[in-house]
C-alpha positions in Angstrom: 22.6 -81.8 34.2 19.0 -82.2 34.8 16.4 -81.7 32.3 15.2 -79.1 33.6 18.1 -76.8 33.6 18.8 -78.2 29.5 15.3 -76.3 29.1 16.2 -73.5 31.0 19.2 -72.8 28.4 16.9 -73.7 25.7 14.9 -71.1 26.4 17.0 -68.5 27.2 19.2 -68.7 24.3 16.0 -68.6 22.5 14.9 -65.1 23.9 18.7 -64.0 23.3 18.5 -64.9 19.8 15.4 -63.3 19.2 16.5 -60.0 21.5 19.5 -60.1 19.1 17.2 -60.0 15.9 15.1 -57.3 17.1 17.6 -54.8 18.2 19.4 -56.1 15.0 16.3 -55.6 12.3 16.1 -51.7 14.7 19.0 -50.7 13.6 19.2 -51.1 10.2 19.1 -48.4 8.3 15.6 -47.0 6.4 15.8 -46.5 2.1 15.7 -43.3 0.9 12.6 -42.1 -0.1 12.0 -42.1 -4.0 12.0 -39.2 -5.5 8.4 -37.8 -5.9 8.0 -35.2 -8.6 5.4 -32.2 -7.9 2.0 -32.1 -9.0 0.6 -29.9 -11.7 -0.6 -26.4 -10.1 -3.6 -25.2 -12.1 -4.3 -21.5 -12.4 -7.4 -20.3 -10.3 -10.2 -19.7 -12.0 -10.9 -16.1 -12.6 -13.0 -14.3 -10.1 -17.2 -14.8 -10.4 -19.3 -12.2 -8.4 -21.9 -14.5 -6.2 -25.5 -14.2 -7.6 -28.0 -12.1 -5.7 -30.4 -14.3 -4.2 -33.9 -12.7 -2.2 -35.7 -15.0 0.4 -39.0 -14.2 1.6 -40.6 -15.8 4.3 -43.8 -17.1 3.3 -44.5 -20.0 5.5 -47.9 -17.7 6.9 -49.4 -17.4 3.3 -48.6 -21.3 2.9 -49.9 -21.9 6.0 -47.4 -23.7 7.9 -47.6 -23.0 11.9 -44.8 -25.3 13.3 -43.2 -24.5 16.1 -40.2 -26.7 17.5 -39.7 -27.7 20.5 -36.5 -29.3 21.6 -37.8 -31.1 24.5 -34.2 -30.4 27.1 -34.6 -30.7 30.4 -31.0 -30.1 30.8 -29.8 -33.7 31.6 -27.9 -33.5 27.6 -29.6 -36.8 26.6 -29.5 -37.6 22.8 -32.8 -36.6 21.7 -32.2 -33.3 23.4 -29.2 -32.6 21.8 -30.4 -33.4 17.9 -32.2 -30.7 16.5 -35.6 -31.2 15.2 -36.0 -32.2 10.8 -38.4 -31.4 7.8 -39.0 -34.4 5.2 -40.4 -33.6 1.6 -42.6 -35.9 -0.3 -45.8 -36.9 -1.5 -47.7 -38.7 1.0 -51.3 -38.6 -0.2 -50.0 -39.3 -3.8 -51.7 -36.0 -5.6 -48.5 -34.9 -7.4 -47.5 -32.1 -4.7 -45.3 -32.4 -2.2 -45.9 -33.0 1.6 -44.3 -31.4 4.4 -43.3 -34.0 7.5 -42.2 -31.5 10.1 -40.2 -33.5 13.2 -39.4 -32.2 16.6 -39.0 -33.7 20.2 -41.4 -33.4 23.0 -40.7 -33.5 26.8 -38.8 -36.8 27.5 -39.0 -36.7 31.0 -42.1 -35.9 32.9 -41.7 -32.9 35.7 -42.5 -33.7 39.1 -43.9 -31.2 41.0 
C-alpha cells in the first residue's frame, strides 16, 4: 500500500472513533436533579396607606426660566433622542447649591 492511503485509514478511523465518542457521551443518560427544598415564604407586611405629598411649582419665584429644547430634526440621531439633564452642586463655593440645567441645540444647520 502506499503511504498515502495508510494515512487515509489513519485518519478516517480517527474521525470514526471520535463520531463514535460523541454520539456515545449524547446518549448517556443525565442525573437526576437533587432534590431542592422550598424557600421560606414570609408573610406580607401589613398594608401602609402612601403619605400625602403636595408639589408646588415654584420655579418663577426662584427664578428659573429654562426652557429645553431637544434639538430633532427628525433624522433619530443620539443627541436627539436623549432627553435634556439638571446637575445640583455648588459651583461658586458659597454653601448653596447651583443649578446646571443641560439641553441640546440644533445639530444640523437648515438649508433654506
Amino acid at each position: 500500500m502506499k503511504r498515502s492511503a495508510v494515512w487515509l485509514l489513519v485518519i478516517l478511523a480517527a474521525a470514526a472513533a471520535c463520531t463514535a465518542g460523541v454520539a456515545l457521551w449524547m446518549r448517556r443518560s443525565s442525573p437526576a436533579p437533587a432534590a431542592v427544598a422550598p424557600l421560606p415564604v414570609r408573610p406580607p407586611p401589613p398594608a401602609t396607606a402612601a403619605p400625602a405629598a403636595a408639589f408646588v411649582d415654584i420655579t418663577r419665584q426662584a427664578g428659573i426660566t429654562f426652557e429645553h429644547e431637544n434639538g430633532a430634526a427628525g433624522q433619530k440621531l443620539l443627541p436627539e433622542t436623549m432627553g435634556g439633564g439638571v446637575a445640583f452642586f455648588d459651583f461658586d463655593r458659597d454653601g448653596r447649591p447651583d443649578l446646571l440645567f443641560v439641553r441640546n441645540l440644533t445639530l444640523i444647520a437648515e438649508r433654506e
